[in-house]
TORMI-763597 format. One record per residue (C-alpha): x, y negated, z negated; residue in three letters; residue number from 1. Coordinates in Angstrom, 2 decimals, always signed. Layout:
! residues N
X  Y  Z  balum  dokol
X  Y  Z  ALA  NUM
...
***
This chain:
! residues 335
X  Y  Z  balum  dokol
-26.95  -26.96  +71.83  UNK  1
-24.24  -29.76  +71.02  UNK  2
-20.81  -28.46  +69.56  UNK  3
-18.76  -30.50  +67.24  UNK  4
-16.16  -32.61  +68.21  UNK  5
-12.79  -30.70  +68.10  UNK  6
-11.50  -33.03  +66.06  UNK  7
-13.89  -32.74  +63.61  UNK  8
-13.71  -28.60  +63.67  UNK  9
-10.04  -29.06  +63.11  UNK  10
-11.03  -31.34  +59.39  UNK  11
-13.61  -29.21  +58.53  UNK  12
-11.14  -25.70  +58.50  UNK  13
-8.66  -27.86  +56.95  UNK  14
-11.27  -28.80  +54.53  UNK  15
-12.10  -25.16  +53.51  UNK  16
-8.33  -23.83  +53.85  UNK  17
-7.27  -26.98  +50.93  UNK  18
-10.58  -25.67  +48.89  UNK  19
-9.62  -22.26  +48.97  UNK  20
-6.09  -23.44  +47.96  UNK  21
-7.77  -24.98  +45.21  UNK  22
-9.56  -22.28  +44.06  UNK  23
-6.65  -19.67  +44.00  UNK  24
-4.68  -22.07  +42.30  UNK  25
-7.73  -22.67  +39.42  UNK  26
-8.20  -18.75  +39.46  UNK  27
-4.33  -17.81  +38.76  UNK  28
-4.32  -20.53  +36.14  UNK  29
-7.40  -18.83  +33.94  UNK  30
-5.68  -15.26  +34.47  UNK  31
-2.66  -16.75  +33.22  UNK  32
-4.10  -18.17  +30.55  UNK  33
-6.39  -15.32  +29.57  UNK  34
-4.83  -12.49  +30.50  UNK  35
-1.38  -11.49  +27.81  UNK  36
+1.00  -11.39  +30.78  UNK  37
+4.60  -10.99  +29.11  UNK  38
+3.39  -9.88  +26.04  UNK  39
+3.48  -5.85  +25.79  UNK  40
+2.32  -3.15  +23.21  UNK  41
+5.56  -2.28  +20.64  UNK  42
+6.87  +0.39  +21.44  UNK  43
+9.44  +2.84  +19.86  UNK  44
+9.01  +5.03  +16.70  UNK  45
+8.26  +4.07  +13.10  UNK  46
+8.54  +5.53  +9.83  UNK  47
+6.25  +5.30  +7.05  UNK  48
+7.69  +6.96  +3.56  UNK  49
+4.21  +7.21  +1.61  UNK  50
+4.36  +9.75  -1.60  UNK  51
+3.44  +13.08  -3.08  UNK  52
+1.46  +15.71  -1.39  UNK  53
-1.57  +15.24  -4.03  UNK  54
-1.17  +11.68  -4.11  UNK  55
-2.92  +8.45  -2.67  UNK  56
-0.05  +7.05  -0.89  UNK  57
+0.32  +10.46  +1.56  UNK  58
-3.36  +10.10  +1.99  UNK  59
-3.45  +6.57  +2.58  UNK  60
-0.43  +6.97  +4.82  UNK  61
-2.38  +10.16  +6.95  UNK  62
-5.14  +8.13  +7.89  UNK  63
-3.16  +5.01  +8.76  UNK  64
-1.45  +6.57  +11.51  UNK  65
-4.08  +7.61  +13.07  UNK  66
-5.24  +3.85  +13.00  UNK  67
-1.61  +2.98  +14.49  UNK  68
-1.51  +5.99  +17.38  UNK  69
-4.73  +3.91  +18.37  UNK  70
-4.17  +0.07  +18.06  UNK  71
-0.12  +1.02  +19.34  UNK  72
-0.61  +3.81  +21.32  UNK  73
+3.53  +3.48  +22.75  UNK  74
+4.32  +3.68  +19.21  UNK  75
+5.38  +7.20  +17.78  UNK  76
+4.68  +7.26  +14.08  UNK  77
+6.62  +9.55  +11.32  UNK  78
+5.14  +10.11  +7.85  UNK  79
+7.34  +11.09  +5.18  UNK  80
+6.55  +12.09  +1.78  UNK  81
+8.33  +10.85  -0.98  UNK  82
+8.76  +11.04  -4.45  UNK  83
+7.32  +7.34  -5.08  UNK  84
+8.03  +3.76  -5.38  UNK  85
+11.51  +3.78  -6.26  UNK  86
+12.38  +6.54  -3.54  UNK  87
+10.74  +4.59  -0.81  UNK  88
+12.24  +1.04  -1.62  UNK  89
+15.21  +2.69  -1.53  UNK  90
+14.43  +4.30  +1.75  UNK  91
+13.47  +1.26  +3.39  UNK  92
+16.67  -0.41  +2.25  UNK  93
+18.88  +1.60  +3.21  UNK  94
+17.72  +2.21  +6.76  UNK  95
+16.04  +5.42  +6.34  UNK  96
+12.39  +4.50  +6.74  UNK  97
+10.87  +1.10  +8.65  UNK  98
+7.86  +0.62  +6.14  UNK  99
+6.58  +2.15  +2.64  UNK  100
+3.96  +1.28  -0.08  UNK  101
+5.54  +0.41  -3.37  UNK  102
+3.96  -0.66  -6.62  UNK  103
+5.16  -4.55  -7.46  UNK  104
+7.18  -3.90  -11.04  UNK  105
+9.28  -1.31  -8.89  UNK  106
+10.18  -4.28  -6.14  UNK  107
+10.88  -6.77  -8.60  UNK  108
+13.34  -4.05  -10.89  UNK  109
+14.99  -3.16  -7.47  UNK  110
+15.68  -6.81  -7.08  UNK  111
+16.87  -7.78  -10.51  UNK  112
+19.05  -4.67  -9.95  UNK  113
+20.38  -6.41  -6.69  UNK  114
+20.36  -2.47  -5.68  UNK  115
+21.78  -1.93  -1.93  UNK  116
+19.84  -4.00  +0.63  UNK  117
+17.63  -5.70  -1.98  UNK  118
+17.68  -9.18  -0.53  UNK  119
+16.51  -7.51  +3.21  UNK  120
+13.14  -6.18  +1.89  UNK  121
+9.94  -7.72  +3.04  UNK  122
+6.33  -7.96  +2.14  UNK  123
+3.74  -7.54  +4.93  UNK  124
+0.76  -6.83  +2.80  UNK  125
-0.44  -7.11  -0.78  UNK  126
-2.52  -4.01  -0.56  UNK  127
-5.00  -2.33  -3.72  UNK  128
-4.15  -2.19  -7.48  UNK  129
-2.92  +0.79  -8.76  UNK  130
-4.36  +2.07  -12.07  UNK  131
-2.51  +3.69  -14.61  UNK  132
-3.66  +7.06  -16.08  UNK  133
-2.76  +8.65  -19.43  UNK  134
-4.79  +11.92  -18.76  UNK  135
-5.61  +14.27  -21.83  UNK  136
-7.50  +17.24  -22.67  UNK  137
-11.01  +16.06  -24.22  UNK  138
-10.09  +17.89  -27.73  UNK  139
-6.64  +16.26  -27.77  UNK  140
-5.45  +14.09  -31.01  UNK  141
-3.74  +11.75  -28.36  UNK  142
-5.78  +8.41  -29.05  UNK  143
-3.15  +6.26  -28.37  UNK  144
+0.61  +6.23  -26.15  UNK  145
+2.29  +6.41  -30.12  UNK  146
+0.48  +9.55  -30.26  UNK  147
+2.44  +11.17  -27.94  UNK  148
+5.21  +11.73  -30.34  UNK  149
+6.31  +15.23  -30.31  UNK  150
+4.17  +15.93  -27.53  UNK  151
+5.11  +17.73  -23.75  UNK  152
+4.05  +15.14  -21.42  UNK  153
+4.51  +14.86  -17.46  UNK  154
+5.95  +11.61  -16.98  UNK  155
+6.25  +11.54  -12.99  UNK  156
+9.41  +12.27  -11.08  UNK  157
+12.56  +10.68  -11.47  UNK  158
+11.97  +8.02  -8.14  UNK  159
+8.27  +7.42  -8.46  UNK  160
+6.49  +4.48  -9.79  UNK  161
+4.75  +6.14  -12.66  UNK  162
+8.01  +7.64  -13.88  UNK  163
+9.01  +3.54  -14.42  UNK  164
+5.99  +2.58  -15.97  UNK  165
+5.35  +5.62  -18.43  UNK  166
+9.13  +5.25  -19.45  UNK  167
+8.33  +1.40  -20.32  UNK  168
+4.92  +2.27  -21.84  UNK  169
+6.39  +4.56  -24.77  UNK  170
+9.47  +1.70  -25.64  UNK  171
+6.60  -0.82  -25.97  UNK  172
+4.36  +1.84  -28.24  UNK  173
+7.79  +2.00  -29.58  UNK  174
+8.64  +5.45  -28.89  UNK  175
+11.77  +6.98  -27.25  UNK  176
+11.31  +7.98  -23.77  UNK  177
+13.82  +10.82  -23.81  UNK  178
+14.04  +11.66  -27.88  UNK  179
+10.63  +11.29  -28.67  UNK  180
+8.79  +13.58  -26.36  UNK  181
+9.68  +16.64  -24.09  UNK  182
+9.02  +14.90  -20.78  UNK  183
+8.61  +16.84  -17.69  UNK  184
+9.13  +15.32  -14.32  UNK  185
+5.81  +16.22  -13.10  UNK  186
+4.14  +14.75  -10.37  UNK  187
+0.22  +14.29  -9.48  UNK  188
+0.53  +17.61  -7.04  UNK  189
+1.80  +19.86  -10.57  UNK  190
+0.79  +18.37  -13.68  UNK  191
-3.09  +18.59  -13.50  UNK  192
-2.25  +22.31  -13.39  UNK  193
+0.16  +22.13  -15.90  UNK  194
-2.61  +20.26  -18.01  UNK  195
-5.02  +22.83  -17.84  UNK  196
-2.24  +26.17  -18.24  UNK  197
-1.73  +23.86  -21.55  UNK  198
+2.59  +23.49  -20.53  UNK  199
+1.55  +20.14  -20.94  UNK  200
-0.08  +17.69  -23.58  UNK  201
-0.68  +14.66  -21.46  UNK  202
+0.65  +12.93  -18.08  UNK  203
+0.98  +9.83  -16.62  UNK  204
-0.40  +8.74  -13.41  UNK  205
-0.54  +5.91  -11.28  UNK  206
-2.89  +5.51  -8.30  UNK  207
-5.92  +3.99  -7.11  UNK  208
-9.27  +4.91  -8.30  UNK  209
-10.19  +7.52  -7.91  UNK  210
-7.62  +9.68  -7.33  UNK  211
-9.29  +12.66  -6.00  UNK  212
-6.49  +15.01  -7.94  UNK  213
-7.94  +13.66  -11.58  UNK  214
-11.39  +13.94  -10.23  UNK  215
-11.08  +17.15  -9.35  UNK  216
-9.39  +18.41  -12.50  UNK  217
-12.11  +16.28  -14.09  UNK  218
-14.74  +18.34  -13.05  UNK  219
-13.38  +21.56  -13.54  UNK  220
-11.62  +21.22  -17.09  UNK  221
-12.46  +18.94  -19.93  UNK  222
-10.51  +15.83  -19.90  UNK  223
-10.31  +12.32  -20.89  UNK  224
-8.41  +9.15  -20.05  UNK  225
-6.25  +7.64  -23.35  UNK  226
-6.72  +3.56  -23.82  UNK  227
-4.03  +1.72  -22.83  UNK  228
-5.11  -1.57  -24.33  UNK  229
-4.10  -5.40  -24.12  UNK  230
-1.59  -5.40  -26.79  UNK  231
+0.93  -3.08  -24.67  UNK  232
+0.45  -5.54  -21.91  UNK  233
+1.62  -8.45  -23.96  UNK  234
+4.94  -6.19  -25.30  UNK  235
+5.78  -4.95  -21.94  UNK  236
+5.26  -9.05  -20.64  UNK  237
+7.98  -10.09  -23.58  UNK  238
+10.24  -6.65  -23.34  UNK  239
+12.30  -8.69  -20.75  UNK  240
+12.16  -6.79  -18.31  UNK  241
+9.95  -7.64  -15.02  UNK  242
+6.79  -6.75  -15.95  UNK  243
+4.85  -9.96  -15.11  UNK  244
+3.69  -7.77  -12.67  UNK  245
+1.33  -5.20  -15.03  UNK  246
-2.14  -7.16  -15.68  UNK  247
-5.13  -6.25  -17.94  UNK  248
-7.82  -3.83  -16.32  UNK  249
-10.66  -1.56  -17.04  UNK  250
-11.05  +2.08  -15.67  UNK  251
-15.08  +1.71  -14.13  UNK  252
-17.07  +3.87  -16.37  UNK  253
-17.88  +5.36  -12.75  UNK  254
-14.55  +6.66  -11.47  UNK  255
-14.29  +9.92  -13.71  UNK  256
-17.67  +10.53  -14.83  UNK  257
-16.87  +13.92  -16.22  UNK  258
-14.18  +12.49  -18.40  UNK  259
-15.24  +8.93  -19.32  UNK  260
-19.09  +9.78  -20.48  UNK  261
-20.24  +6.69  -18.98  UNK  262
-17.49  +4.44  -20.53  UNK  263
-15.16  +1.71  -19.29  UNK  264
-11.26  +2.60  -20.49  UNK  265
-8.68  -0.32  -20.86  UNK  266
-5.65  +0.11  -18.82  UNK  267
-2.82  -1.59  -17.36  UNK  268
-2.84  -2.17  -13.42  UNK  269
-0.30  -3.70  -10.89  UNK  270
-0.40  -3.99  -7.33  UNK  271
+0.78  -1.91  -4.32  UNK  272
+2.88  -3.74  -1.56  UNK  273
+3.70  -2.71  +2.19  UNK  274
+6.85  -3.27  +2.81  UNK  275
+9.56  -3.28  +5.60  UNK  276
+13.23  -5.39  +5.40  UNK  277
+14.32  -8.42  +8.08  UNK  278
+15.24  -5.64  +10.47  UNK  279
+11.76  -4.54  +11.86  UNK  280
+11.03  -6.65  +14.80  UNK  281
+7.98  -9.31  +14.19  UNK  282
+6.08  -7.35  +17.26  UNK  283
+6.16  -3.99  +15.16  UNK  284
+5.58  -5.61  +12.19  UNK  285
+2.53  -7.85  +13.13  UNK  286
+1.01  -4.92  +15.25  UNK  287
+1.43  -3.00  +12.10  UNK  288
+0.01  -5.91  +9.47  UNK  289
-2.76  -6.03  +11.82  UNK  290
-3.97  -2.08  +11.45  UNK  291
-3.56  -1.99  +8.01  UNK  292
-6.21  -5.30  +7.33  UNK  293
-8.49  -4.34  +10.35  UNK  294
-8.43  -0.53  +8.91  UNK  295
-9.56  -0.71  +5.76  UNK  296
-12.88  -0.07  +5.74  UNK  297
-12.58  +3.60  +7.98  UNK  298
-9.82  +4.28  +5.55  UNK  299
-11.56  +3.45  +2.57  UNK  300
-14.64  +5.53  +3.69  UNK  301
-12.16  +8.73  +2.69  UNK  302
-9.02  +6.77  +0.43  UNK  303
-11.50  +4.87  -1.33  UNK  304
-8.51  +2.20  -2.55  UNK  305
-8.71  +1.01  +0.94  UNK  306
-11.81  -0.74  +0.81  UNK  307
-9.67  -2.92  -1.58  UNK  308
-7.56  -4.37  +0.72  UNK  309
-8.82  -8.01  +1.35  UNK  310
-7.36  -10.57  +3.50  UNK  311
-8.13  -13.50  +1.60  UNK  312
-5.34  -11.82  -0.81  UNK  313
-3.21  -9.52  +1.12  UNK  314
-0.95  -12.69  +2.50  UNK  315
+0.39  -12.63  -1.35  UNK  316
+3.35  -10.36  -1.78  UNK  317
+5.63  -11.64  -4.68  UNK  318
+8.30  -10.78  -5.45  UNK  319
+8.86  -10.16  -1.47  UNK  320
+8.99  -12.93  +0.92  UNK  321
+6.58  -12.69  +3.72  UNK  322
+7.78  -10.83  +6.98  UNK  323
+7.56  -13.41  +9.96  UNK  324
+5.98  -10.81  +12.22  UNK  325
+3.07  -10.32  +8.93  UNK  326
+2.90  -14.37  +8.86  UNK  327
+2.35  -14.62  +12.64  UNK  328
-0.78  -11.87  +11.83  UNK  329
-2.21  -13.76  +9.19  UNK  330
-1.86  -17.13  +11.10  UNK  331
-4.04  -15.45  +14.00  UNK  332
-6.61  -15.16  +12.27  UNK  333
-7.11  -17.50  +9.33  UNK  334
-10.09  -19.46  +9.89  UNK  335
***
């Protein structure tokens, strides 16, 4: 049998040693290219001030860590309950916590109020609407928020949300927050109980729907939900304060059954925000955008508010400006 030429064994190794060159050179270039060298899971520890015991945000805030320990697993996460809105912005401001859920009217009076570390606070998310509840027994004379005159009513605790809106719902039925009632600070975790013992007449609430406290105390003693009805909307728009944030809305005939006897109620509704300050990195703060939209629907399967959270509006967070680490999310995956 002939042999090749030296020569020509000589071009043809050289041949194959420049190919596999080539190769290895092709190969690291995909790897590079696919694989998120230099880019590593945040890490650290976050808090997350949410609310009451009894209350959506704590129950909300339960099942969203979980969804973080998963998506950032290097990423210890701290719940803290709180007394509301107010209490958390002020947390987050301050230092205290990284992110929080506030309602939008309690942003935008923090704000106005140019309260300590106002201009560092960030949106990430616009998240669900929260509903507000005047809650009555079913035999009560309360028909309408100027019928609470003289009454005891639980009017939330001195930082939450609901304690800001109830207050601003009586001086536009033109009562007297303080003179005209006995008002208790009563959260959703005491004043369903206090509602059936009879301590109180009525209380306020402000959560998604439903709120598994009310729904409960629904179907146990005989309640209804008051009307809150367009015309307080319009005096609470021109009261001067900012309340362009409180919109028009209907209770679903289908939240409370037990208490609504298959009928809508008119109510006022404004809209929950996550929110962090400039401090949080954009890492921590995209990784965490990122849960939150991608674990809404296994939240909402138990917090039922959840399933509300929709991209298409989320990127919306007036009166915050979005959190460059929350814009980078939403870039990634607009269409």
């Amino acid at each position: 049998m002939l042999s090749a030429p030296p020569v020509l064994s000589r071009l043809g190794r050289r041949r194959a040693l420049q190919g596999a060159a080539a190769a290895l050179v092709v190969l690291g270039l995909l790897l590079w290219w696919l694989l998120p060298f230099g880019q590593t899971s945040p890490t650290g520890k976050l808090t997350l001030s949410t609310g009451s015991h009894s209350g959506v945000y704590q129950r909300y805030g339960v099942l969203l860590k979980d969804a973080l320990a998963r998506d950032m697993p290097d990423v210890e996460i701290d719940l803290r309950t709180s007394e509301g809105s107010q209490q958390n912005l002020e947390r987050v401001a301050s230092g205290e916590a990284d992110f929080t859920i506030a309602t939008a009217d309690a942003v935008a009076k923090y704000k106005r109020q140019r309260l300590a570390g106002a201009d560092r606070l960030r949106g990430c998310a616009r998240l669900y609407d929260d509903y507000v509840q005047l809650v009555v027994p079913k035999n009560s004379p309360v028909d309408s928020v100027r019928d609470l005159r003289g009454k005891v009513v639980g009017v939330g605790q001195d930082g939450s949300g609901i304690r800001l809106v109830a207050d601003r719902l009586m001086k536009a039925a033109g009562l007297d927050p303080e003179q005209d009632i006995t008002p208790l600070p009563s959260g959703i975790n005491v004043a369903p109980g206090q509602l059936e013992e009879g301590t109180v007449d009525a209380f306020f609430w402000s959560g998604g729907l439903p709120t598994n406290t009310v729904q409960e105390l629904s179907e146990r003693f005989p309640i209804r939900l008051v009307a809150l009805g367009p015309e307080l909307v319009a005096k609470l728009h021109a009261s001067g304060d900012p309340t362009s944030y409180y919109r028009s809305a209907a209770i679903p005939a289908d939240a409370y059954p037990q208490a609504q006897g298959g009928q809508t109620v008119e109510t006022i509704a404004v809209a929950n925000l996550l929110v962090t300050t400039d401090r949080m990195s954009p890492a921590q703060t995209e990784g965490f955008t990122r849960t939150v939209i991608r674990s809404r629907d296994r939240i909402g399967n138990t917090v039922h508010p959840a399933q509300l959270v929709d991209l298409r509006t989320a990127v919306y967070t007036d009166p915050l400006p979005l959190h460059e680490g929350a814009r980078r999310y939403y870039r990634s995956v607009k269409p």
